[in-house]
MILUM-831546 format. One line per field, with one value per atom (N, C-alpha, C): atom name; x, z, y; residue number from 1. Coordinates in steps of 0.2 Angstrom, whole numbers, plus 5000, padded with zeros to 4 digits. Atoms other than C-alpha are relative to their C-alpha. Layout:
<recs>
atome = [CA,...]
xx = [X,...]
zz = [Z,...]
yy = [Y,...]
num = [NUM,...]
</recs>
This chain:
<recs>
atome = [N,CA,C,N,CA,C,N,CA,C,N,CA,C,N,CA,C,N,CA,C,N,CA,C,N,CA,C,N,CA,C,N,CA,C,N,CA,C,N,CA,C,N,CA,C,N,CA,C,N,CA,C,N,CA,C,N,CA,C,N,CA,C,N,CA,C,N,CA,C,N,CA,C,N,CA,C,N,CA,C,N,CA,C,N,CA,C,N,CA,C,N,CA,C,N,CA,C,N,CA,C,N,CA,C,N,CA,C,N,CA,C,N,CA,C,N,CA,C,N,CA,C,N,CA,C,N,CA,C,N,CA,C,N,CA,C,N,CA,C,N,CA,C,N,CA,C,N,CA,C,N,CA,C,N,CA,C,N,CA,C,N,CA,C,N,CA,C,N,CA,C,N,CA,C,N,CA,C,N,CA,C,N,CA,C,N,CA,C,N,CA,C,N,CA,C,N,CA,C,N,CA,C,N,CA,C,N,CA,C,N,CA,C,N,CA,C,N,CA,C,N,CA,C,N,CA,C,N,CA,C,N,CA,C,N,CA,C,N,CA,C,N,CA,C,N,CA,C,N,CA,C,N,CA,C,N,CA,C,N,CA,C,N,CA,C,N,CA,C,N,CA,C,N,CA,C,N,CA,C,N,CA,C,N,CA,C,N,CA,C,N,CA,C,N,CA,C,N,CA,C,N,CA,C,N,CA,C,N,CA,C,N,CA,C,N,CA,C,N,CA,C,N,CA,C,N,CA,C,N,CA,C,N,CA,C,N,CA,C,N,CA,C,N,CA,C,N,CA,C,N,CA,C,N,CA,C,N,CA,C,N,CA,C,N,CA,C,N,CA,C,N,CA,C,N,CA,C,N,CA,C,N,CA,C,N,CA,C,N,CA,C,N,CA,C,N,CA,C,N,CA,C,N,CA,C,N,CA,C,N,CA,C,N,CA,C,N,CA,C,N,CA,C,N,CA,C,N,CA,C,N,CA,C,N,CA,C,N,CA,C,N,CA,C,N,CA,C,N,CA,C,N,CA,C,N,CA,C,N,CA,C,N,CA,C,N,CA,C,N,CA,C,N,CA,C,N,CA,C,N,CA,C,N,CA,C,N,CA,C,N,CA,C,N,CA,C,N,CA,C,N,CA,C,N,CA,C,N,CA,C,N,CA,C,N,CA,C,N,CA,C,N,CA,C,N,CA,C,N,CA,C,N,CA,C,N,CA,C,N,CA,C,N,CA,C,N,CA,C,N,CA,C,N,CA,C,N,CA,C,N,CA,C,N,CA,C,N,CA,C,N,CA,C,N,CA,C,N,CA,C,N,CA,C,N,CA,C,N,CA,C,N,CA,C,N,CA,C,N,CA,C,N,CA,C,N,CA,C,N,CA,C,N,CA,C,N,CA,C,N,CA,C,N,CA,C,N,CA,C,N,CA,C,N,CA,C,N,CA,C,N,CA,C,N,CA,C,N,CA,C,N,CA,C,N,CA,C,N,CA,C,N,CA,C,N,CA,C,N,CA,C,N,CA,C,N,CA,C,N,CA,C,N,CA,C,N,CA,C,N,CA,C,N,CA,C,N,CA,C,N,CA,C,N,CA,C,N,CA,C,N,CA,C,N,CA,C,N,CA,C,N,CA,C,N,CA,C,N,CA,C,N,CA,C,N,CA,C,N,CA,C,N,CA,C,N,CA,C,N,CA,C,N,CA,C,N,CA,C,N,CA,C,N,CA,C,N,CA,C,N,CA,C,N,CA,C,N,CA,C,N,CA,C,N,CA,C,N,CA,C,N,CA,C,N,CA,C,N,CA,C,N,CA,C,N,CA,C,N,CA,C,N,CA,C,N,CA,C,N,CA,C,N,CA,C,N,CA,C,N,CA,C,N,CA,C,N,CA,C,N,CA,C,N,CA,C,N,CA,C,N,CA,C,N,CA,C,N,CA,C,N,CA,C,N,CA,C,N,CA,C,N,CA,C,N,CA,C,N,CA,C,N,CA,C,N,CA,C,N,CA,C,N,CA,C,N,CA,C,N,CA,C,N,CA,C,N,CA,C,N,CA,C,N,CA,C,N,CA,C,N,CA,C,N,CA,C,N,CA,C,N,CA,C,N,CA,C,N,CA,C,N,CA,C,N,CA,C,N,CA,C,N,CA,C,N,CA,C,N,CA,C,N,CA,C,N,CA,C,N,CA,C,N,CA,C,N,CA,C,N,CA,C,N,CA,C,N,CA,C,N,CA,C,N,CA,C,N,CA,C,N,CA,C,N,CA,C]
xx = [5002,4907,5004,4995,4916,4997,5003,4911,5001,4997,4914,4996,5005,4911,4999,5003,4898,5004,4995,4907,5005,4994,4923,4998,5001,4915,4996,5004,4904,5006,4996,4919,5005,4995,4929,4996,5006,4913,5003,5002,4914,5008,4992,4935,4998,5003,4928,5000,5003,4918,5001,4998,4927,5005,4996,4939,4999,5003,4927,5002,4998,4932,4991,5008,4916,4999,5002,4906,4994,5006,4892,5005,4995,4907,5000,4997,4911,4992,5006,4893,5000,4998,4896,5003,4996,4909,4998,5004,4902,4996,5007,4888,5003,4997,4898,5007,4992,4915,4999,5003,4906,4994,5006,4889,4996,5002,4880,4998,5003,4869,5000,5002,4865,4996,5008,4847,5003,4997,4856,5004,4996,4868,4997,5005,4856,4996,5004,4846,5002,4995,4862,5001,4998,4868,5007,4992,4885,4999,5002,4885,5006,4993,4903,4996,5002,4892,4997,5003,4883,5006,4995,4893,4995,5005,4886,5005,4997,4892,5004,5000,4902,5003,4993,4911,5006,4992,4925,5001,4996,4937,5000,4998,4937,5006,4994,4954,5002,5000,4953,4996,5005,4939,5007,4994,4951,5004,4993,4966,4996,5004,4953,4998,5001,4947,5004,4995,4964,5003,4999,4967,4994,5006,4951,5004,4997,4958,5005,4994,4975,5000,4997,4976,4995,5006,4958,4996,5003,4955,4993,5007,4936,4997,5001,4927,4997,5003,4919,5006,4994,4936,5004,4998,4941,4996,5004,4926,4999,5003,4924,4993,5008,4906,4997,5002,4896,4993,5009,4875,4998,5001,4868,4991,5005,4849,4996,5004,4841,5006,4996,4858,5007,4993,4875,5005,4994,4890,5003,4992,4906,5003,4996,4918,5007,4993,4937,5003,4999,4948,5000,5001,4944,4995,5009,4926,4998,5004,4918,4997,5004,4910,4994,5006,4891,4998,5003,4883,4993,5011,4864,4999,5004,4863,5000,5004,4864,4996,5006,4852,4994,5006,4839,5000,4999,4844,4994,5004,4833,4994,5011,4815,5002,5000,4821,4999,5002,4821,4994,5009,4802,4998,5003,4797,5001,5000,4801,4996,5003,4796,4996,5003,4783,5004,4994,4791,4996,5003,4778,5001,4998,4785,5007,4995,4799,5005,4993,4816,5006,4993,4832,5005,4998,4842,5010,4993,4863,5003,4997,4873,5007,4993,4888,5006,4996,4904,4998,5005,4894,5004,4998,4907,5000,5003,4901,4994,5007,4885,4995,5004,4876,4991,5006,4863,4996,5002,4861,4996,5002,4858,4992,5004,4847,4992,5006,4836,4996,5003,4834,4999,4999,4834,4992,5008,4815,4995,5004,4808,5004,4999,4810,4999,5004,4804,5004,4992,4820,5006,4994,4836,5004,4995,4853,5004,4991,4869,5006,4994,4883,5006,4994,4898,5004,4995,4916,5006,4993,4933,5004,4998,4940,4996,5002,4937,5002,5001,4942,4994,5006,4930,4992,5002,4918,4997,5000,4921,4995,5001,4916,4992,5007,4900,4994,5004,4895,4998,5002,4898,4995,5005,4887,4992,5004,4874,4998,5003,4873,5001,5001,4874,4992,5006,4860,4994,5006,4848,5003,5000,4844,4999,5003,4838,5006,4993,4849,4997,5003,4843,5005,4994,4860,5006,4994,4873,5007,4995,4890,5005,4994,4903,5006,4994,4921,5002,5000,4924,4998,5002,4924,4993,5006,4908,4994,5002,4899,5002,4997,4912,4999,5003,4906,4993,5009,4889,4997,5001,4891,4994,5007,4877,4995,5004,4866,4996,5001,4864,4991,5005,4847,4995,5004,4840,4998,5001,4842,4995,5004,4828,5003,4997,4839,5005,4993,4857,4999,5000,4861,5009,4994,4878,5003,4999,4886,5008,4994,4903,5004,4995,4919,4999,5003,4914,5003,4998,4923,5005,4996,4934,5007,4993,4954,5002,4999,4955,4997,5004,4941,5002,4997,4949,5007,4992,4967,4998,5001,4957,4997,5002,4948,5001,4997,4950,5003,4997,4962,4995,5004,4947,4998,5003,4943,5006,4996,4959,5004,4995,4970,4997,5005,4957,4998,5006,4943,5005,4996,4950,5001,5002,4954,4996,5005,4948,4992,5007,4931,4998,5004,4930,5003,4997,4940,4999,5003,4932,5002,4998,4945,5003,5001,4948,4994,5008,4929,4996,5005,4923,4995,5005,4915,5004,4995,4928,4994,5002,4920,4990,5006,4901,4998,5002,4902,5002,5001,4906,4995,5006,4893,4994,5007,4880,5002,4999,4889,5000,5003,4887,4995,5008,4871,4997,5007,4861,5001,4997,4870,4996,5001,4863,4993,5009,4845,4995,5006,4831,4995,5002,4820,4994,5002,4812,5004,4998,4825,5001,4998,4831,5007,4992,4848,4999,5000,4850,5008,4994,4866,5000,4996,4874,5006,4995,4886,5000,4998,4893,4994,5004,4883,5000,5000,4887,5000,5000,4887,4994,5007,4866,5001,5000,4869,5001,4998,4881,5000,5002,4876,4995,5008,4858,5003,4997,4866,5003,4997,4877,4993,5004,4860,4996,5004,4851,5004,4991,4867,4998,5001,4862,4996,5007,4847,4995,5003,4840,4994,5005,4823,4997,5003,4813,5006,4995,4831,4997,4999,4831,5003,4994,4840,4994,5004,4832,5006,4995,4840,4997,5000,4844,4997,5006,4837,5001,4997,4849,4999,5002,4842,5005,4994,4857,4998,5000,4855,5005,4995,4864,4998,5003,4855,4998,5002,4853,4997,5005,4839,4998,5002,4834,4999,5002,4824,5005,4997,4831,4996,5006,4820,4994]
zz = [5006,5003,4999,5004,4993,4999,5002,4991,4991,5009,4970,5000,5001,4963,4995,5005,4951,4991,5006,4938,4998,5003,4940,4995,5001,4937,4992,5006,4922,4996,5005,4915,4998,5005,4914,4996,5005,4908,4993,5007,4893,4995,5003,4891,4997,5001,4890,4992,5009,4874,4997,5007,4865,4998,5001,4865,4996,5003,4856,5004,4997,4870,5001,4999,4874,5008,4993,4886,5001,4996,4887,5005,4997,4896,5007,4997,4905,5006,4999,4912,5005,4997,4918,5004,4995,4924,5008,4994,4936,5006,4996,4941,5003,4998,4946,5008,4999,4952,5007,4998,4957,5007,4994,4965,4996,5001,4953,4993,5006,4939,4994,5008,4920,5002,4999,4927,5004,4995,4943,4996,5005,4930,4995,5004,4920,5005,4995,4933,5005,4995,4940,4995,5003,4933,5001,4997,4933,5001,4998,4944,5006,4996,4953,5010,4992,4971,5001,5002,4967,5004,5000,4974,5001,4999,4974,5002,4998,4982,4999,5003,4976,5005,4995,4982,4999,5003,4976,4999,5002,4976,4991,5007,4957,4999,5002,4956,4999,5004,4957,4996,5006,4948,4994,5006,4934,4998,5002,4938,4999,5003,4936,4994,5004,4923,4991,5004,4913,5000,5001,4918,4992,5005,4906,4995,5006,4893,4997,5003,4891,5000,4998,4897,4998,5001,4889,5005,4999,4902,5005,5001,4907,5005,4991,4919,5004,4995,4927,5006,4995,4934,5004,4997,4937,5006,4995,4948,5005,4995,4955,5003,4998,4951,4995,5006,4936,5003,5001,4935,4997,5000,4930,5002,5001,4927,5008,4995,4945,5005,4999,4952,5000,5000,4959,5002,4997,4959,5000,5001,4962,5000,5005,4950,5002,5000,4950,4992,5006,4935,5000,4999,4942,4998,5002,4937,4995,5006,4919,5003,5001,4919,4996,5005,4916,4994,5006,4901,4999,5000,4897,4997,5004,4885,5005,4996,4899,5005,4998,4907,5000,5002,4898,5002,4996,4906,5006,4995,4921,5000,5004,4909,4998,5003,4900,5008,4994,4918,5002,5001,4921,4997,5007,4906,5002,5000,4911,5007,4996,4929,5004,4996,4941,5004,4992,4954,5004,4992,4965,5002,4998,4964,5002,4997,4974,4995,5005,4963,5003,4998,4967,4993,5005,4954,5000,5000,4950,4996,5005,4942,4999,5000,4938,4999,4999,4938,4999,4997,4946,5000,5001,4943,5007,4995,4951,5004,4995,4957,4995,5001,4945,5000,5005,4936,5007,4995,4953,5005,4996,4963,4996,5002,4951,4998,5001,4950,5009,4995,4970,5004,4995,4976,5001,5000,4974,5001,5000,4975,5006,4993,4993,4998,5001,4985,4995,5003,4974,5001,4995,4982,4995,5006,4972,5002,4997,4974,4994,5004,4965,5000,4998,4963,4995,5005,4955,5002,5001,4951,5006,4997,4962,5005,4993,4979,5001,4998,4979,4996,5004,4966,5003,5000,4974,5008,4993,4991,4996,5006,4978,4998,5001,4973,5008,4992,4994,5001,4997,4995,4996,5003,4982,5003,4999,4987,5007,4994,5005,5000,5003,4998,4997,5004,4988,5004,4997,4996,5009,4994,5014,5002,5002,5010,5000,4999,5014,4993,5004,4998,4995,5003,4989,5007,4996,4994,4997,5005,4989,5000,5001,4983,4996,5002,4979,4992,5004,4963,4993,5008,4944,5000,4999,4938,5003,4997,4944,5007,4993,4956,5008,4993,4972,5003,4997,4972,5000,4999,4974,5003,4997,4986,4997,5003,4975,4995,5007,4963,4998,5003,4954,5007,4997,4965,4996,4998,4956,4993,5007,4942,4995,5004,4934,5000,4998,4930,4993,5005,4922,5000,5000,4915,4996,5008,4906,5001,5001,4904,4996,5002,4896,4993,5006,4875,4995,5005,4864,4997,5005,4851,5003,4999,4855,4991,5003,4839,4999,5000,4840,5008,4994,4860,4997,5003,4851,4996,5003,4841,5003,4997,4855,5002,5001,4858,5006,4995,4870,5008,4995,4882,5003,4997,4885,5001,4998,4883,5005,4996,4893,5005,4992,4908,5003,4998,4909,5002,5000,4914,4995,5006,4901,5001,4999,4910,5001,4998,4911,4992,5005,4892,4991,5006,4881,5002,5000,4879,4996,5003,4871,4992,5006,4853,4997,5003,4847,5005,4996,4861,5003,4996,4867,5006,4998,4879,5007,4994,4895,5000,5000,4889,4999,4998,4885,5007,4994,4902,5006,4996,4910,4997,5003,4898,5001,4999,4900,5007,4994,4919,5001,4997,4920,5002,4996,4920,5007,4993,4935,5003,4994,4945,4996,5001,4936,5001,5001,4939,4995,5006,4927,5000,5004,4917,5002,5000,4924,4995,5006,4913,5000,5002,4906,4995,5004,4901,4999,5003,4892,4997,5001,4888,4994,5004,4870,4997,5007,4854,4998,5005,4842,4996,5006,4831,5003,4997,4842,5002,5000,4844,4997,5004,4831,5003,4998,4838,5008,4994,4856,5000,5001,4852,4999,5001,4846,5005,4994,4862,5005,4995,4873,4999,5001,4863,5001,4998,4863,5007,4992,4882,5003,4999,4882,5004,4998,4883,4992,5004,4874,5000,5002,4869,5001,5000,4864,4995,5003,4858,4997,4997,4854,5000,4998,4860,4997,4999,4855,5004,4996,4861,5002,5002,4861,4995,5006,4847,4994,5003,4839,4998,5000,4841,5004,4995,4846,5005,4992,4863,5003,4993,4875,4995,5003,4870,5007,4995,4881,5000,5004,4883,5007,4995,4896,5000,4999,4902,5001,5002,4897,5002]
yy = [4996,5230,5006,4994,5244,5005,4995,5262,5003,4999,5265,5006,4994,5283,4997,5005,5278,5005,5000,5289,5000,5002,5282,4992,5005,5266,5000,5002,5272,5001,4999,5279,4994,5005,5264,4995,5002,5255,5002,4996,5266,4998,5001,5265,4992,5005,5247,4999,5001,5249,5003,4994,5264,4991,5003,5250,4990,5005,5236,4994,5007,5223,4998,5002,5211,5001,4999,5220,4996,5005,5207,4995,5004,5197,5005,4994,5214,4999,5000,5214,4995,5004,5197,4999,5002,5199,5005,4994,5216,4998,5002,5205,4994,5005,5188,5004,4998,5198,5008,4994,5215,5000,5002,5208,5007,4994,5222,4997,5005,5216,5005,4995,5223,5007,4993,5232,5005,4996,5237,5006,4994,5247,5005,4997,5254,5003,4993,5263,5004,4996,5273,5004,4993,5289,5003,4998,5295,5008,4997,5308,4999,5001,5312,4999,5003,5313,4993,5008,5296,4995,5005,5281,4994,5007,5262,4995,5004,5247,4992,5007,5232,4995,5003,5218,5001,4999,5225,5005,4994,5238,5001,4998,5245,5000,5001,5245,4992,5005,5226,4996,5002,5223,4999,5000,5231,4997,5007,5219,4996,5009,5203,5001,4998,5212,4999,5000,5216,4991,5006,5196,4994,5006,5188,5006,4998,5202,4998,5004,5197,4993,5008,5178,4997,5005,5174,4995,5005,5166,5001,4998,5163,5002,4995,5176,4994,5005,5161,4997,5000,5156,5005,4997,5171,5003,4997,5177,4994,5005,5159,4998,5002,5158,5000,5000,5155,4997,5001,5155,4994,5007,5139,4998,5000,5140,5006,4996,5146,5003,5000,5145,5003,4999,5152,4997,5003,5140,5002,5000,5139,4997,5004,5134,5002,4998,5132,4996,5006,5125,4995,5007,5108,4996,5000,5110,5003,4997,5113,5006,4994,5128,4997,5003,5124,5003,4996,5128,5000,4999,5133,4993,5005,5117,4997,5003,5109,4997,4996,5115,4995,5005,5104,4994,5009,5086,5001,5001,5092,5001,4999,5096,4994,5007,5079,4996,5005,5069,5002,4995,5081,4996,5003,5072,4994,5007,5055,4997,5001,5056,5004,4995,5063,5003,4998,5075,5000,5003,5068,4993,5010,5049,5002,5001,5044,4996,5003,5042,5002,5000,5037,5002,4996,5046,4999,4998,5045,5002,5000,5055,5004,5003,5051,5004,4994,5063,5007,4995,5077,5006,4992,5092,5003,4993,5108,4995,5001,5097,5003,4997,5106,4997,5006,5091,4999,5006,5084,5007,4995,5101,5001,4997,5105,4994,5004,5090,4999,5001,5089,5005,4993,5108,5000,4997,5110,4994,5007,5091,4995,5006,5080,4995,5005,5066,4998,5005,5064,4999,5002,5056,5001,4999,5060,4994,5005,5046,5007,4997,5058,5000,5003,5052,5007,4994,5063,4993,5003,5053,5004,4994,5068,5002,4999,5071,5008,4994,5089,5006,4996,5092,4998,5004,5084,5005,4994,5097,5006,4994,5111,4997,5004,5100,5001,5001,5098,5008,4992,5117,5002,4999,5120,4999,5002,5110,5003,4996,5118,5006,4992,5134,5001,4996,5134,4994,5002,5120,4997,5002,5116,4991,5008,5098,4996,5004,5082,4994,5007,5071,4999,4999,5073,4995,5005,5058,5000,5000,5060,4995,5004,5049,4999,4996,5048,4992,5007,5035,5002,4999,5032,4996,5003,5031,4996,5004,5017,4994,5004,5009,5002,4998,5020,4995,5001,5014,4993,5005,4996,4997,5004,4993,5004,4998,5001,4996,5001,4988,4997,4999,4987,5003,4995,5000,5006,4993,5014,5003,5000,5023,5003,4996,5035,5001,4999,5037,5007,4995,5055,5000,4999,5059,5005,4996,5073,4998,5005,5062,5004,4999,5068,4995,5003,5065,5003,4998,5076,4997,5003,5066,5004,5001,5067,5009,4997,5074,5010,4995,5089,5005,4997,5094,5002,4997,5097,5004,4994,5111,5004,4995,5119,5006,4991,5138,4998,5001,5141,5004,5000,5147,4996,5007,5130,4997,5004,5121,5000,5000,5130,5001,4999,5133,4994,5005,5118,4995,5003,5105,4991,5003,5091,4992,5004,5076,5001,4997,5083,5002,4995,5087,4993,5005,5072,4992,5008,5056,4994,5002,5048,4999,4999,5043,5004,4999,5044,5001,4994,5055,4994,5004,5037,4996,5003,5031,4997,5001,5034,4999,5004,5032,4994,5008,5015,4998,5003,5012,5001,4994,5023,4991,5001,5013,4992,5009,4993,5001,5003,4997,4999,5000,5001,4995,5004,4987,4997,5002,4981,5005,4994,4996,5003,4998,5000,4996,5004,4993,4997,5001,4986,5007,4993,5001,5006,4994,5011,5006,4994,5027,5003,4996,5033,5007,4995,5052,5000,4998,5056,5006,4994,5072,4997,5004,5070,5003,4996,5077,4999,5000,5081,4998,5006,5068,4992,5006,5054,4996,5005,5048,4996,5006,5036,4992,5004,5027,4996,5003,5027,4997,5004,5023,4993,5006,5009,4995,5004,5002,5000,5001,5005,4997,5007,4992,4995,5005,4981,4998,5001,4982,5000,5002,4978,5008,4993,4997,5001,4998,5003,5004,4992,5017,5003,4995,5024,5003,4996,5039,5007,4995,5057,5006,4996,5072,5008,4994,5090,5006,4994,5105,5005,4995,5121,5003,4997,5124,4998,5006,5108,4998,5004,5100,4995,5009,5079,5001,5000,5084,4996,5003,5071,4993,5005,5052,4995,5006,5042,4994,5010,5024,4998,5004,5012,4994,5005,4998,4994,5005,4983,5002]
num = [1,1,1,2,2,2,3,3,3,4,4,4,5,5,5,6,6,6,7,7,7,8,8,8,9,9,9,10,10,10,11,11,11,12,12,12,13,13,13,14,14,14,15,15,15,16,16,16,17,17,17,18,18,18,19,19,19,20,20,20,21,21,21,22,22,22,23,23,23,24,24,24,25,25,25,26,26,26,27,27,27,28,28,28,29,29,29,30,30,30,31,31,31,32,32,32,33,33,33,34,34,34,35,35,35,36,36,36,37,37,37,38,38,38,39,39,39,40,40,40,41,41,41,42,42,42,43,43,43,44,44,44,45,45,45,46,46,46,47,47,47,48,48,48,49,49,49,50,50,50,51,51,51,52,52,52,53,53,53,54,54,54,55,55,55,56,56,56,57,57,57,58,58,58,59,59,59,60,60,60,61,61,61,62,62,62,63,63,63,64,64,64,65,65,65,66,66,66,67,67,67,68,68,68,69,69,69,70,70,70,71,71,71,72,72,72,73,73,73,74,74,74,75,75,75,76,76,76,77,77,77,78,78,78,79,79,79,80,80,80,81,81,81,82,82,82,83,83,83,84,84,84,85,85,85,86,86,86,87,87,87,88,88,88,89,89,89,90,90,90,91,91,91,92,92,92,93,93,93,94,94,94,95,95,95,96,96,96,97,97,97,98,98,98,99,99,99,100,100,100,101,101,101,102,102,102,103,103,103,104,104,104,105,105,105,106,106,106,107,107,107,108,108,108,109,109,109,110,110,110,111,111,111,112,112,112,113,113,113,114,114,114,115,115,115,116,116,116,117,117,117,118,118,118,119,119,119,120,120,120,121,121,121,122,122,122,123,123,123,124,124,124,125,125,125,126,126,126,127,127,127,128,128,128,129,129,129,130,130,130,131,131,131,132,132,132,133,133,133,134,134,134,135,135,135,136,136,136,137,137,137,138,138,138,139,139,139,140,140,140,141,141,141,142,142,142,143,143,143,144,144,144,145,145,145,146,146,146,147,147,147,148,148,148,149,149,149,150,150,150,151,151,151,152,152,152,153,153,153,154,154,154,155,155,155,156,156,156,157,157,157,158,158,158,159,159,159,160,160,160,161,161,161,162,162,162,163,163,163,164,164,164,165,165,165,166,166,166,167,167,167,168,168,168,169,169,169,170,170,170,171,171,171,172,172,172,173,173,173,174,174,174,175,175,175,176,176,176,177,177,177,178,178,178,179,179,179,180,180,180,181,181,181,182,182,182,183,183,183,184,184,184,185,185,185,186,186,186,187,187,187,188,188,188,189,189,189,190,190,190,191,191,191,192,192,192,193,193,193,194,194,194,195,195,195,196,196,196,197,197,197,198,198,198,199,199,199,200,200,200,201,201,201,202,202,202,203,203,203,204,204,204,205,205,205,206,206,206,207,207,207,208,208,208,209,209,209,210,210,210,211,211,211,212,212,212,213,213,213,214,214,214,215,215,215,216,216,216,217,217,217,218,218,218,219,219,219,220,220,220,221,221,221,222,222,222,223,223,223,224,224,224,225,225,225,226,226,226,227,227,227,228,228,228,229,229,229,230,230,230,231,231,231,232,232,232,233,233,233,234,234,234,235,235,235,236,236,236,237,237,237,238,238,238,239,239,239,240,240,240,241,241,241,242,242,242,243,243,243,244,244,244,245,245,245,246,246,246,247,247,247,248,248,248,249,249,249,250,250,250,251,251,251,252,252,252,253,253,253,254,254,254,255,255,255,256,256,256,257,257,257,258,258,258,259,259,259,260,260,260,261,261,261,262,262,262,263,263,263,264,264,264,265,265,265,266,266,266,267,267,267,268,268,268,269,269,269,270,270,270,271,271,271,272,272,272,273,273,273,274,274,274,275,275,275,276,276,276,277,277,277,278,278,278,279,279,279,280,280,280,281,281,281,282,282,282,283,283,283,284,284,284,285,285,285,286,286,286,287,287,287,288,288,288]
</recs>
């Protein structure tokens, strides 16, 4: 830990926002990078004999700092850590940075199943861990298989997972999509995916805080942003059981047409679910 005087501290706060940069970013970044939350900051005083404790030297705060101002690029990579519903992982540019929207994929699986019934659950290029962490941190009674293309990304998933939960119901493995989990076939009740979906065309206009950071395998799903769902949804039945369930993660113009391949495959009660922005982000379907 780092001794900061809380008035040097507030005062660059302040240099901060005479200078109209985005301190709700600023904040985040203090509280990720610093270890010193919004509230924590508001119930201090500046006050030259005052000092408070960070992780971090103020002088490098500053430099990581002056790094997201100039180079845009995103404090969660710079701090190596990004919030994620109850949750603190850790992220590198080999791993999307989660987002709140998807967040909702683990009320959507609540709503499909008891978390008092025993479900074996997959899903499939797992990032950070986050989907999977988040569906097995608080319920013993739900087994993960989680697979990533990316075995380094996959290290960063396990650390996650034994960071934040002590439970061994999280299995991990290294493979595209469905090809890891051959001996799995029709065992499993639920496959979740937040799959690489954004149209070729619409990733060539992303801001350069996505583009040049995230990484792109994790963000372009081809031409028509369906490349790697249909393979996701033409595995399945091989590996669901009957009545299993499929959650997707997808543009927001895409329900139509997935709803469409998951009948084609013999999936029913499809349907699209939005977000909390009422955006059709999540498209669902049983499997006969």
């Amino acid at each position: 830990m780092h001794k900061v005087s809380t008035k040097d501290l507030f005062l660059w706060i302040q240099d901060i926002q005479k200078k109209e940069e985005d301190y709700d970013s600023l904040y985040l970044f203090l509280d990720l990078m610093g270890g010193i939350s919004r509230s924590e900051l508001s119930s201090l005083k500046i006050n030259s004999k005052e000092t408070v404790e960070l992780n971090q030297d103020l002088d490098i705060l500053k430099t990581k700092w002056l790094q997201y101002s100039q180079d845009n690029k995103p404090i969660q990579y710079i701090c190596g850590n990004s919030y994620w519903r109850d949750f603190k992982l850790e992220v590198s540019n080999q791993v999307l940075i989660p987002r709140v929207e998807t967040e909702q994929i683990v009320e959507i699986a609540y709503d499909i199943f008891n978390v008092k019934e025993k479900v074996l659950f997959a899903d499939l290029g797992t990032g950070s861990g986050a989907i999977a962490i988040g569906l097995s941190a608080a319920n013993n009674n739900w087994t993960g298989l989680v697979t990533d293309v990316d075995e380094n990304v996959l290290k960063i998933a396990r650390r996650n997972y034994r960071n934040i939960s002590n439970c061994s119901n999280l299995h991990f493995f290294c493979g595209s999509w469905w090809k890891p989990l051959k001996d799995y076939a029709c065992m499993i009740d639920l496959v979740i995916s937040n799959p690489p979906y954004i149209p070729k065309d619409i990733y060539d206009k992303l801001p350069s805080s996505v583009k040049n950071f995230e990484p792109m395998i994790a963000l372009c799903g081809g031409e028509d942003g369906l490349l790697h769902i249909k393979k996701i949804i033409l595995g399945a039945p091989k590996f669901l059981k009957e009545g299993g369930w499929i959650i997707l993660e997808n543009h927001f113009d895409q329900s139509q047409k997935i709803k469409k391949i998951l009948q084609e495959n013999g999936f029913s009660s499809v349907k699209t679910i939005n977000d909390y922005f009422g955006i059709g982000r999540f498209t669902i379907g049983r499997y006969k």
